[in-house]
LOMI-874178 format. One record per residue (C-alpha): residue in one letter; residue number from 0; y negated, x negated, z negated. Coordinates in steps of 0.25 Angstrom, whole numbers, plus 5000, padded with zeros to 4 digits. Layout:
REM LOMI-874178
+----+-----+------+------+------+
: aa :   i :   py :   px :   pz :
+----+-----+------+------+------+
:  a : NUM :    Y :    X :    Z :
...
+----+-----+------+------+------+
//
This chain:
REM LOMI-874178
+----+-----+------+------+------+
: aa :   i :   py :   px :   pz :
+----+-----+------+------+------+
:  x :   0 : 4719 : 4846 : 4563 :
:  x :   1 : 4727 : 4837 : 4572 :
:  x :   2 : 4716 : 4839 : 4583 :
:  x :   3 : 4705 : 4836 : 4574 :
:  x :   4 : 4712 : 4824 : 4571 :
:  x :   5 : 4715 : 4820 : 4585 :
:  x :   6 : 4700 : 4821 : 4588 :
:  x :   7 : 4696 : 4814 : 4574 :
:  x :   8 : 4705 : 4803 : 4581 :
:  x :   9 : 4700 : 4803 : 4595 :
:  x :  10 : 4687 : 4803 : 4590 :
:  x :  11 : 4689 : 4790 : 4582 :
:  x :  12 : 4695 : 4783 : 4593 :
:  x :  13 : 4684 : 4788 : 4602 :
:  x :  14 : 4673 : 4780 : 4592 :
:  x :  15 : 4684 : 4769 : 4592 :
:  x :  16 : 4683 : 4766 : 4608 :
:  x :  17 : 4666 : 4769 : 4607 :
:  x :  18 : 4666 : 4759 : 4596 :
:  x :  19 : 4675 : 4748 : 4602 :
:  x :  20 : 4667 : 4750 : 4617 :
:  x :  21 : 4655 : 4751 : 4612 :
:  x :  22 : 4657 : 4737 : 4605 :
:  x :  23 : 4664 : 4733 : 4619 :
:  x :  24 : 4650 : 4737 : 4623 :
:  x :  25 : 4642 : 4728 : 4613 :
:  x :  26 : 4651 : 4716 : 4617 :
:  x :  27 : 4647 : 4716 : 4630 :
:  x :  28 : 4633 : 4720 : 4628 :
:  x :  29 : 4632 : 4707 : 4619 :
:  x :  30 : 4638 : 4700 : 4628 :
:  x :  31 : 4630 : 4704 : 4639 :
:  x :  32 : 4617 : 4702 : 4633 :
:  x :  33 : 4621 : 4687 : 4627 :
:  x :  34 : 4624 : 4683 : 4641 :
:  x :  35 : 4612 : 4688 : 4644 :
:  x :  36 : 4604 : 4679 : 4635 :
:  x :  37 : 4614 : 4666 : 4638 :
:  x :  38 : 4610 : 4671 : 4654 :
:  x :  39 : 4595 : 4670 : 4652 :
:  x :  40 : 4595 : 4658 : 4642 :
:  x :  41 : 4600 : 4652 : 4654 :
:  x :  42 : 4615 : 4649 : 4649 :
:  x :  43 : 4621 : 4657 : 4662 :
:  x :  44 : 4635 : 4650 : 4661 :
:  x :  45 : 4637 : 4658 : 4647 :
:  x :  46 : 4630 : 4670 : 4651 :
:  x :  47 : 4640 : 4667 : 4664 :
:  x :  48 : 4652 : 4666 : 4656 :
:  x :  49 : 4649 : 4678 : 4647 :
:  x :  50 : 4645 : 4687 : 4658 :
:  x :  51 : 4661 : 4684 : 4664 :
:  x :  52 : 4665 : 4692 : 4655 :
:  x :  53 : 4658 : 4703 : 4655 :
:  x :  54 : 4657 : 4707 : 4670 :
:  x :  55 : 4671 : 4708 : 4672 :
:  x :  56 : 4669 : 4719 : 4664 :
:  x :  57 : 4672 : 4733 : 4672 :
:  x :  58 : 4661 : 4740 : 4664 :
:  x :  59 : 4651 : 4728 : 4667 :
:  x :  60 : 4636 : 4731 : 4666 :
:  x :  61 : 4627 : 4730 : 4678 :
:  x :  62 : 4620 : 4720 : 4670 :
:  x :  63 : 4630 : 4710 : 4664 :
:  x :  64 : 4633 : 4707 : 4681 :
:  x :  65 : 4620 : 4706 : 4685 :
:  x :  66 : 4619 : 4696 : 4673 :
:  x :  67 : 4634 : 4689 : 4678 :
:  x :  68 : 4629 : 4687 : 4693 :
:  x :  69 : 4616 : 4682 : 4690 :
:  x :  70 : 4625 : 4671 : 4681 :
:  x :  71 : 4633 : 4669 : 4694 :
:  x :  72 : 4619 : 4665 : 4701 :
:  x :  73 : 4613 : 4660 : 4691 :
:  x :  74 : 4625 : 4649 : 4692 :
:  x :  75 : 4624 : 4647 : 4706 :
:  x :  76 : 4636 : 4656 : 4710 :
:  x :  77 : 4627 : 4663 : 4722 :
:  x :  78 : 4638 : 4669 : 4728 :
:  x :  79 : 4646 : 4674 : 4717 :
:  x :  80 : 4632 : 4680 : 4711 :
:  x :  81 : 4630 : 4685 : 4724 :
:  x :  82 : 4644 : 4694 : 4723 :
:  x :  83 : 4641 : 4700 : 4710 :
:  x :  84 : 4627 : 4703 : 4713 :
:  x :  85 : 4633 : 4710 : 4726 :
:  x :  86 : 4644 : 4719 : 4719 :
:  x :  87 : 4633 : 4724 : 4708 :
:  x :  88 : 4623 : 4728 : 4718 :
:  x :  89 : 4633 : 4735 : 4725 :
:  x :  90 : 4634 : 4743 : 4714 :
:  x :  91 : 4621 : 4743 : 4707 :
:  x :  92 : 4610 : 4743 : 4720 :
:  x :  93 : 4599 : 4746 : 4710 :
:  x :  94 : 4601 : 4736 : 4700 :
:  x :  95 : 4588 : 4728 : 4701 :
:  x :  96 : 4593 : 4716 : 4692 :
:  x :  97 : 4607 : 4714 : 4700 :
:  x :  98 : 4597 : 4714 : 4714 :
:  x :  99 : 4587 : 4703 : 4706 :
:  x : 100 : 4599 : 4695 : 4702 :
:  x : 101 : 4605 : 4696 : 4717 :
:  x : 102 : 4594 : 4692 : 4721 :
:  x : 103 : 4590 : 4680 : 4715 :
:  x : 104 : 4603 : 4674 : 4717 :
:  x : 105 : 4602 : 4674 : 4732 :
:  x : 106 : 4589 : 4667 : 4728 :
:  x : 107 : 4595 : 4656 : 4720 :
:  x : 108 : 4604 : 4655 : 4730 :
:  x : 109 : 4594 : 4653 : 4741 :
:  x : 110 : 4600 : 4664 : 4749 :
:  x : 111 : 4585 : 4670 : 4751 :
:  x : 112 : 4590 : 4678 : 4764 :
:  x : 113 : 4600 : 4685 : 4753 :
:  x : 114 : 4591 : 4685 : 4742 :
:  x : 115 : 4580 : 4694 : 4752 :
:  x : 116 : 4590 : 4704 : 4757 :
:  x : 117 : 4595 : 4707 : 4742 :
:  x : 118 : 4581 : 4708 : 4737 :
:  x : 119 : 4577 : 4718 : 4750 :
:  x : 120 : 4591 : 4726 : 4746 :
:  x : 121 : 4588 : 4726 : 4733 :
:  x : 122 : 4574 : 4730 : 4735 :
:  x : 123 : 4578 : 4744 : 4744 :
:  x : 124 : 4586 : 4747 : 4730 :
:  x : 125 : 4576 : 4743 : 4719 :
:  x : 126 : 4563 : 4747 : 4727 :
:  x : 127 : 4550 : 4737 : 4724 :
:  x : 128 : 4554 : 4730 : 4715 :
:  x : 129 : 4546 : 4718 : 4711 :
:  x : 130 : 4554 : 4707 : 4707 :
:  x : 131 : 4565 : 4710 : 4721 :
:  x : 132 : 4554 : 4709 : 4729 :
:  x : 133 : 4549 : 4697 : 4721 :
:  x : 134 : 4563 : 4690 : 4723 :
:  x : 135 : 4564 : 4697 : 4739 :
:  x : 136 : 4550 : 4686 : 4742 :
:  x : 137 : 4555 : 4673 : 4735 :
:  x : 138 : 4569 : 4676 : 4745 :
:  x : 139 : 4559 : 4680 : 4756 :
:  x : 140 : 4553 : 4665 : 4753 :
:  x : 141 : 4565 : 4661 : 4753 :
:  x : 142 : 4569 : 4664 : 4766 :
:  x : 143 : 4555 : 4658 : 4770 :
:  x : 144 : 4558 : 4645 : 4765 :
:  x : 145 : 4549 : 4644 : 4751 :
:  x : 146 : 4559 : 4638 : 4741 :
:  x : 147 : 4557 : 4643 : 4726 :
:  x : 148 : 4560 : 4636 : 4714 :
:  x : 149 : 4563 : 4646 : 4701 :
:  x : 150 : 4549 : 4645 : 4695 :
:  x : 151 : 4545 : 4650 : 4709 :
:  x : 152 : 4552 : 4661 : 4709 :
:  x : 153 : 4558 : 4668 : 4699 :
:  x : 154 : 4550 : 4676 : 4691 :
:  x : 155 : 4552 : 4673 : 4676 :
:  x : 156 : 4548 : 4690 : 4673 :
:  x : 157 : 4557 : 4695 : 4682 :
:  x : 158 : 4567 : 4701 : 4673 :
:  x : 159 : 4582 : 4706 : 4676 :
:  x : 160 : 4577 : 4719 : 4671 :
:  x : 161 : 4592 : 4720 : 4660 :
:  x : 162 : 4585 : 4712 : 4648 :
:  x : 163 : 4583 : 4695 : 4653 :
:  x : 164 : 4576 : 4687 : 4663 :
:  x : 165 : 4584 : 4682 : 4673 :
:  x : 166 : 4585 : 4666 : 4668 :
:  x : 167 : 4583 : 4661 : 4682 :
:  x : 168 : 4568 : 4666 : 4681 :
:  x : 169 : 4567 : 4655 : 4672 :
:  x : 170 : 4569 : 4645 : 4680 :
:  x : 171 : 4580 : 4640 : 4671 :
:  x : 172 : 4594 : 4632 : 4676 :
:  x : 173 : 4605 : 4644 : 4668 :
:  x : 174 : 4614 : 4633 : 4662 :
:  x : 175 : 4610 : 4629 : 4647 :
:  x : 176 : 4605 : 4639 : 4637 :
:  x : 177 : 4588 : 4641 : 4636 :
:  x : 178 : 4582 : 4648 : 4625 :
:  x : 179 : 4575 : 4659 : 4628 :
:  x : 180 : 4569 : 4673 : 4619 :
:  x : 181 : 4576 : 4685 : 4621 :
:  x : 182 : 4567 : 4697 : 4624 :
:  x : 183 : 4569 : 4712 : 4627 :
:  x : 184 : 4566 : 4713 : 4642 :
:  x : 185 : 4568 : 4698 : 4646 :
:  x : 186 : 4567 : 4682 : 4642 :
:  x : 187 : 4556 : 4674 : 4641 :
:  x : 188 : 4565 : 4661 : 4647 :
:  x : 189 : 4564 : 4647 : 4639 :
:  x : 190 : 4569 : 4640 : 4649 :
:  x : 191 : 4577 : 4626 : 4652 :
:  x : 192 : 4563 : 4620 : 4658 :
:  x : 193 : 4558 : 4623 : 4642 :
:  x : 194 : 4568 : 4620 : 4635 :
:  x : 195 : 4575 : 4609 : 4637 :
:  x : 196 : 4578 : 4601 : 4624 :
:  x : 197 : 4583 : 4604 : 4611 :
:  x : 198 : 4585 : 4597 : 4598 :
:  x : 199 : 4597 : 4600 : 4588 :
:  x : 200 : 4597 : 4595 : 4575 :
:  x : 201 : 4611 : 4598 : 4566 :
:  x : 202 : 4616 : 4594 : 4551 :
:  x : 203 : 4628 : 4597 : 4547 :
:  x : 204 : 4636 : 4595 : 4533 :
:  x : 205 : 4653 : 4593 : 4530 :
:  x : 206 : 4657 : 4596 : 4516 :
:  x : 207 : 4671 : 4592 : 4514 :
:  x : 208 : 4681 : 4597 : 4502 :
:  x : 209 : 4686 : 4584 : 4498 :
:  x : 210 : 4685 : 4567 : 4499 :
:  x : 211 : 4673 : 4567 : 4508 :
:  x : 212 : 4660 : 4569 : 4507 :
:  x : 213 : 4650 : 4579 : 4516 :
:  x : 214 : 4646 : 4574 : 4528 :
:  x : 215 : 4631 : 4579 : 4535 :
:  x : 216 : 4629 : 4578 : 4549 :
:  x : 217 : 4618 : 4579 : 4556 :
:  x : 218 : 4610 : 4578 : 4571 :
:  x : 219 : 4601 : 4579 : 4581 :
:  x : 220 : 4601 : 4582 : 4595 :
:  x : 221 : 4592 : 4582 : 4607 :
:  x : 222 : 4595 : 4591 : 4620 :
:  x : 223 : 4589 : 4590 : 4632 :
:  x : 224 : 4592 : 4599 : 4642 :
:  x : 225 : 4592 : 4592 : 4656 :
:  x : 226 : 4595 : 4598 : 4671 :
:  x : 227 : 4608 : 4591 : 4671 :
:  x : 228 : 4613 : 4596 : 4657 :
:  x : 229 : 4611 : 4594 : 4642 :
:  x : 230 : 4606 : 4580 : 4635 :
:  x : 231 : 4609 : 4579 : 4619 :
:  x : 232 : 4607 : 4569 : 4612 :
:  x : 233 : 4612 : 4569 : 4597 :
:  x : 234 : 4610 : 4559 : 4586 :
:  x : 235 : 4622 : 4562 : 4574 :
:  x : 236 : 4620 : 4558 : 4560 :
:  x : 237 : 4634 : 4559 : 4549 :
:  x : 238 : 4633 : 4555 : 4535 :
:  x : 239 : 4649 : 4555 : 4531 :
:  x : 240 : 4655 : 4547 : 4519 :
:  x : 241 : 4642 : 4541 : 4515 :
:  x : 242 : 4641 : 4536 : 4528 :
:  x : 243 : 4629 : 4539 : 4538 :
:  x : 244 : 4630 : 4539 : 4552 :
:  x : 245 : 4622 : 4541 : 4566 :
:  x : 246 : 4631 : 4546 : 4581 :
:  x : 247 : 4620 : 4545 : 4593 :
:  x : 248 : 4626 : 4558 : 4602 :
:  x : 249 : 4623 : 4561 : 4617 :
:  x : 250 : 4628 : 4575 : 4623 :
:  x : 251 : 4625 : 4578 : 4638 :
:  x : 252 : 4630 : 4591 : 4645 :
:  x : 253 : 4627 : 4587 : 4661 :
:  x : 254 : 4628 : 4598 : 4671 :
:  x : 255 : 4638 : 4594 : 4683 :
:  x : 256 : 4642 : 4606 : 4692 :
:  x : 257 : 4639 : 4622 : 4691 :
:  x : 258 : 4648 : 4627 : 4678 :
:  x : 259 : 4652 : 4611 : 4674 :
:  x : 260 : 4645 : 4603 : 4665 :
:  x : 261 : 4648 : 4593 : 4654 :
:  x : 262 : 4646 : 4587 : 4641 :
:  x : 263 : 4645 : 4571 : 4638 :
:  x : 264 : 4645 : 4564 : 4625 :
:  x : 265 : 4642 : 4552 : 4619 :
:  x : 266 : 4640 : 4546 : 4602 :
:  x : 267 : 4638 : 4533 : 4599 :
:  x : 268 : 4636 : 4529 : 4584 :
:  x : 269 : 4638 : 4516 : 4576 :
:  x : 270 : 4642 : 4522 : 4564 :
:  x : 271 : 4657 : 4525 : 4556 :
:  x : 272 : 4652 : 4539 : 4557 :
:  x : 273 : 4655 : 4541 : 4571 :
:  x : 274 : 4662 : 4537 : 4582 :
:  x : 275 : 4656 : 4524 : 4589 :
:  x : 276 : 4656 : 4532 : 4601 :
:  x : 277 : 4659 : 4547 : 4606 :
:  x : 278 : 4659 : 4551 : 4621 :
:  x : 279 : 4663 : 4565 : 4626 :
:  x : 280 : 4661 : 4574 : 4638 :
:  x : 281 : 4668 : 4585 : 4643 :
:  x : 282 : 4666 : 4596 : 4657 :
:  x : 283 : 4664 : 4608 : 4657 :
:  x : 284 : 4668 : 4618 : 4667 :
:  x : 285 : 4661 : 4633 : 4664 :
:  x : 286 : 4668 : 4644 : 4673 :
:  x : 287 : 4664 : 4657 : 4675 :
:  x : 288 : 4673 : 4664 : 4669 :
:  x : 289 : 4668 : 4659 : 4655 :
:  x : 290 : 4677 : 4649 : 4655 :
:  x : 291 : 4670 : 4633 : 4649 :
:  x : 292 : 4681 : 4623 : 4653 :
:  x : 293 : 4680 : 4607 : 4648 :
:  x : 294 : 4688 : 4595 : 4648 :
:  x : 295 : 4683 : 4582 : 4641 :
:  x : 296 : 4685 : 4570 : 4632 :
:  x : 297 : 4680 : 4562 : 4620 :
:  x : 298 : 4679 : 4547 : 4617 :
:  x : 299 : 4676 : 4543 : 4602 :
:  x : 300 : 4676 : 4528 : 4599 :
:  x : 301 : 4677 : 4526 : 4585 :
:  x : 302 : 4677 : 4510 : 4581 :
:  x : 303 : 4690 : 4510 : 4579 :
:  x : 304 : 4698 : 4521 : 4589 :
:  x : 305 : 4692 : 4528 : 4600 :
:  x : 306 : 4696 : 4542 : 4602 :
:  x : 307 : 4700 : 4549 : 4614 :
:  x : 308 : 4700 : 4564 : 4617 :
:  x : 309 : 4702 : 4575 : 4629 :
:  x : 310 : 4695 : 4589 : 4626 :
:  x : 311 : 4694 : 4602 : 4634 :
:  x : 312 : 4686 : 4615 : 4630 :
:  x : 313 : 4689 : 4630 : 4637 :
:  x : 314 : 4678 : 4639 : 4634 :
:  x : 315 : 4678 : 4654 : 4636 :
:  x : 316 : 4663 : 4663 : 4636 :
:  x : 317 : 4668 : 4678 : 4632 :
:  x : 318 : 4656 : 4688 : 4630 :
:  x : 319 : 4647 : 4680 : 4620 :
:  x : 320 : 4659 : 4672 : 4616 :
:  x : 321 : 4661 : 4658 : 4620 :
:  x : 322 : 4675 : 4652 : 4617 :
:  x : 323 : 4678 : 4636 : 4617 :
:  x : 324 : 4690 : 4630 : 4614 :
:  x : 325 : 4690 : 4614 : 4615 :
:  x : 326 : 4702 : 4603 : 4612 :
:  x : 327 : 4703 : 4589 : 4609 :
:  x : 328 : 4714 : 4580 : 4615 :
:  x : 329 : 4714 : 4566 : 4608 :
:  x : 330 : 4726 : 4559 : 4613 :
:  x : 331 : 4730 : 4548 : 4601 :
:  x : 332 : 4740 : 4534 : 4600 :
:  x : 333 : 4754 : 4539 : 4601 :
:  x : 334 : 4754 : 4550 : 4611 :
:  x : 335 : 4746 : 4559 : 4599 :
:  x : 336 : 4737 : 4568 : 4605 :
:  x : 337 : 4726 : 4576 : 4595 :
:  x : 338 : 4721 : 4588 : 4600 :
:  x : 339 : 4712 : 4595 : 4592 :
:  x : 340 : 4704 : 4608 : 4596 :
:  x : 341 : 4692 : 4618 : 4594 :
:  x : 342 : 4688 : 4631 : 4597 :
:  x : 343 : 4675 : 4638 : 4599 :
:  x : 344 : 4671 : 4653 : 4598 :
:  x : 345 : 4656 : 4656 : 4600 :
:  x : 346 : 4648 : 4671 : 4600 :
:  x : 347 : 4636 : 4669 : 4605 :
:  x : 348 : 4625 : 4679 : 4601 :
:  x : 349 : 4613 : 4682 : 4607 :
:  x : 350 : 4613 : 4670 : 4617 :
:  x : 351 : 4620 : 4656 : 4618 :
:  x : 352 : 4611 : 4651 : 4607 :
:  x : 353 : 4615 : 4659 : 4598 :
:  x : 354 : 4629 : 4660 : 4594 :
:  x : 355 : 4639 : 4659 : 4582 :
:  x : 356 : 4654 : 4651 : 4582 :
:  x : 357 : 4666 : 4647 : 4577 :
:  x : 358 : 4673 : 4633 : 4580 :
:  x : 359 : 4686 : 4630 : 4576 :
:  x : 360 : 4694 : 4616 : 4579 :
:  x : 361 : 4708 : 4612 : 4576 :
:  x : 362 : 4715 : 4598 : 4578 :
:  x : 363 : 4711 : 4583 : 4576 :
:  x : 364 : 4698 : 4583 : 4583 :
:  x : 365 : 4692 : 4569 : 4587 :
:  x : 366 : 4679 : 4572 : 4583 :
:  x : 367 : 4683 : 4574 : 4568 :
:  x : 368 : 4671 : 4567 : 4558 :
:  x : 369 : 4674 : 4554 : 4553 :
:  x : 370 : 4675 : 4549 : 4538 :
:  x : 371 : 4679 : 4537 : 4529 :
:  x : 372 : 4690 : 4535 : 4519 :
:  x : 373 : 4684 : 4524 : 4511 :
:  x : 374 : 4680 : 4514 : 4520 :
:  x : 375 : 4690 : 4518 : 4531 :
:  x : 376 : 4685 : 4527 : 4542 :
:  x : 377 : 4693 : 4537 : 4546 :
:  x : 378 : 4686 : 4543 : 4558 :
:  x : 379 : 4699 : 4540 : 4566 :
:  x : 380 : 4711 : 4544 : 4559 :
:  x : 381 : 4701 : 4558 : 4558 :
:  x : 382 : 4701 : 4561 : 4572 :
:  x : 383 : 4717 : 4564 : 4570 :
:  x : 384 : 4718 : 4571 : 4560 :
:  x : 385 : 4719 : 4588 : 4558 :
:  x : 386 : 4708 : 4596 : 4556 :
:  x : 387 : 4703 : 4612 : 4559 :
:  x : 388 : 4689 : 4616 : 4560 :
:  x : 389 : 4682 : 4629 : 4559 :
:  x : 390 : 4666 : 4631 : 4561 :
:  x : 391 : 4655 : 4642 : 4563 :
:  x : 392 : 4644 : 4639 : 4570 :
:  x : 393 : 4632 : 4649 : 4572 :
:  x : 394 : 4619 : 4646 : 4580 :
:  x : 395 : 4606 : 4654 : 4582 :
:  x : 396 : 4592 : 4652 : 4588 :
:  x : 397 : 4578 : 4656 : 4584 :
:  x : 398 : 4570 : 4667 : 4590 :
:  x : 399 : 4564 : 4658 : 4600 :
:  x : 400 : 4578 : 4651 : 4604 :
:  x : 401 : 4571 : 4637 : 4604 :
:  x : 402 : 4578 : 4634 : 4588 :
:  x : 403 : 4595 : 4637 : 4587 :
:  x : 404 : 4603 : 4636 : 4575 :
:  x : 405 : 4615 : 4633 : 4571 :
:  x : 406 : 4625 : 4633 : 4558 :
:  x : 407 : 4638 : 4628 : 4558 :
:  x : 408 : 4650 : 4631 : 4546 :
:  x : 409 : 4664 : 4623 : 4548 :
:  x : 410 : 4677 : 4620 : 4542 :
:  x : 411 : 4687 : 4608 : 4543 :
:  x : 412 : 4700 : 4606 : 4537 :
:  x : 413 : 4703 : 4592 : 4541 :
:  x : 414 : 4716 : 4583 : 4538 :
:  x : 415 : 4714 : 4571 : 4529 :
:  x : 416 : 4716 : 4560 : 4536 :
:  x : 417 : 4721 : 4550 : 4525 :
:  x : 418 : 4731 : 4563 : 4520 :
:  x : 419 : 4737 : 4570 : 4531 :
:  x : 420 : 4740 : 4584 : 4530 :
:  x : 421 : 4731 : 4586 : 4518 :
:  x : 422 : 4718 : 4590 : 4525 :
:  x : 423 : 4701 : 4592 : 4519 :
:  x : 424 : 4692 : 4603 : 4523 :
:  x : 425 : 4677 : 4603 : 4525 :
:  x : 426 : 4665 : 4611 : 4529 :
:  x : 427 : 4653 : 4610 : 4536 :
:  x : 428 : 4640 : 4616 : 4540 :
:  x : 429 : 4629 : 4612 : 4551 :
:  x : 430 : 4615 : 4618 : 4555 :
:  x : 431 : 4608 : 4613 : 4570 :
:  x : 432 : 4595 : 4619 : 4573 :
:  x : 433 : 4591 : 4617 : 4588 :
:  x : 434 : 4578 : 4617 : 4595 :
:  x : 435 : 4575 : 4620 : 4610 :
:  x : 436 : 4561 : 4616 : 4615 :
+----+-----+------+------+------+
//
């Protein structure tokens, strides 16, 4: 009896380890596959940052660092492309889509001499094989003095033989997300050159549980995606205490060095309902590891105070999880210093399109909305005061990815600015539909 126990036992602990492995093992399969789909929409830096994690990995699929080095050169890091390429192909001679990729990183780099002797080595292990020799005559030409651009010659069929095309076949710069159709064997690129502008139209609605009444909100946006970053400008419609009022908005995200960018700001309106003028920007610094650094301001001139404030960010991309935890420092009159701050968890599903999120804040925010008490506007005194935020946030595309959606579900509990410590909630729910062309 005590032995039939013991294996009754074994047994159950057996399926236990098979149950929690095998979900280690559809983890990192998910994983693998939505850094796949970010590589290929040409969002490298997230694939990038994803992929991190995973190849340090010991039991590390072929695949996932064929995926990481082509990251490497698809970011210009040559030489460190060049080492892992190396050390797979040590291991793995016969592995046709870690020589493809070697290969065509010595072409990016110009290195046409290095490109031709790995496409000669490569070919004495994968014998007559088209696309090798295809890529063994642009390095030839190389040698010889013809210059190719992309169109001329990468060839938008040839496949990495796993499940994708590899994105630079498409002629596209791997920096911002593109939409494209995920099929069985490869992707049919929409490509940067085609899809350069999108429009975002949003409205969104705050019911409160006492004193005021609900607020609606509601704009639209243009982006146009440029060679030197993101242009967005954004007109802002509130209707608050029986008041209506218009924010003209302008967003740019400029490119300035390989893994910095930035993000500038500006709002002007003539209305109570906003500040008379809003400037912001912050820089980003995206490290390798998966680490997203930023250090900023904000300048809000209201008619009658202008509001100064120091803010930062630390983000963190772990398998399909991206992290983001951003402060606000407001210094005020009196050596009083308000810091308010919030945090960001996102799972994104099948690409960085598509993704669900929570969004929680704490602290006295700067950006707080404004309201009237009577005739006296209290947008001032608000910017002080304590308030907690939670939200949900859930975004999807269509079929096609050229349409995304997004819904939006928060809470505040907010301090009364007229009774302190006695404190209001409210709710409030949004919808942006989005349009790629």
């Amino acid at each position: 009896m005590k032995k039939c126990k013991l294996h009754i036992m074994l047994l159950v602990l057996l399926a236990f380890v098979l149950k929690v492995k095998g979900q280690d093992m559809d983890n990192t399969v998910s994983s693998f596959e939505t850094a796949y789909a970010l590589a290929y929409e040409g969002n490298t830096n997230t694939a990038h940052n994803m992929l991190y994690n995973l190849v340090n990995d010991p039991g590390t699929e072929i695949e996932t660092s064929v995926l990481w080095a082509s990251t490497l050169s698809w970011r210009g890091d040559y030489d460190l492309a060049r080492s892992e390429f190396n050390s797979i192909l040590s291991k793995n001679k016969t592995n046709r889509e870690a020589w493809l990729s070697a290969v065509k990183n010595e072409l990016y780099a110009k290195n046409y001499a290095t490109a031709l002797g790995l496409a000669n080595k490569a070919l004495v292990h994968i014998e007559n094989d088209q696309e090798l020799k295809r890529l063994q005559t642009v390095a030839m030409d190389g040698i010889n003095g013809t210059e190719y651009n992309q169109d001329g010659w990468f060839n938008i069929e040839s496949t990495v033989n796993i499940k994708f095309t590899d994105p630079k076949n498409s002629s596209t710069v791997p920096n911002e997300t593109n939409a494209a159709e995920i099929e069985n064997v490869h992707i049919t690129p929409v490509t940067e050159e085609k899809l350069k502008n999108t429009v975002m139209v949003n409205s969104s609605v705050t019911f409160y549980d006492q004193r005021f009444d609900p607020i609606t909100t509601s704009s639209i946006s243009y982006k146009r995606q440029t060679p030197y970053g993101a242009i967005i400008p954004r007109i802002n419609n509130s209707n608050r205490v029986g008041k209506n009022g218009i924010q003209l908005d302008l967003d740019l995200y400029p490119k300035i060095a390989k893994g910095f960018y930035a993000y500038i700001n500006y709002g002007y309106s003539e209305s109570d309902l906003y500040p008379n003028h809003k400037v912001g920007g912050d820089v980003y610094y995206n490290h390798k590891s998966g680490i997203e650094f930023s250090a900023g301001g904000r300048f809000i001139n209201f008619a009658t105070k202008d509001v100064k404030s120091i803010t930062n960010s630390l983000g963190y991309y772990m398998g399909n999880y991206y992290f983001s935890l951003r402060s606000y420092i407001t210094p005020e009159s009196d050596n009083l210093t308000n810091v308010s701050g919030n945090l960001l968890v996102r799972k994104y599903l099948k690409d960085a399109k598509n993704y669900m999120g929570v969004n929680a804040g704490v602290g006295f925010s700067p950006e707080l909305r404004q309201f009237t008490s009577g005739d006296q506007l209290l947008a001032e005194t608000l910017l002080y005061i304590e308030s907690q935020r939670l939200s949900f946030e859930y975004q999807f595309t269509s079929k096609n990815n050229l349409s995304a959606y997004r819904t939006n579900v928060g809470v505040l509990r907010q301090e009364q600015s007229f009774d302190p410590g006695t404190y209001f909630y409210s709710i409030s729910a949004g919808l942006t539909y989005e349009f790629n062309f």
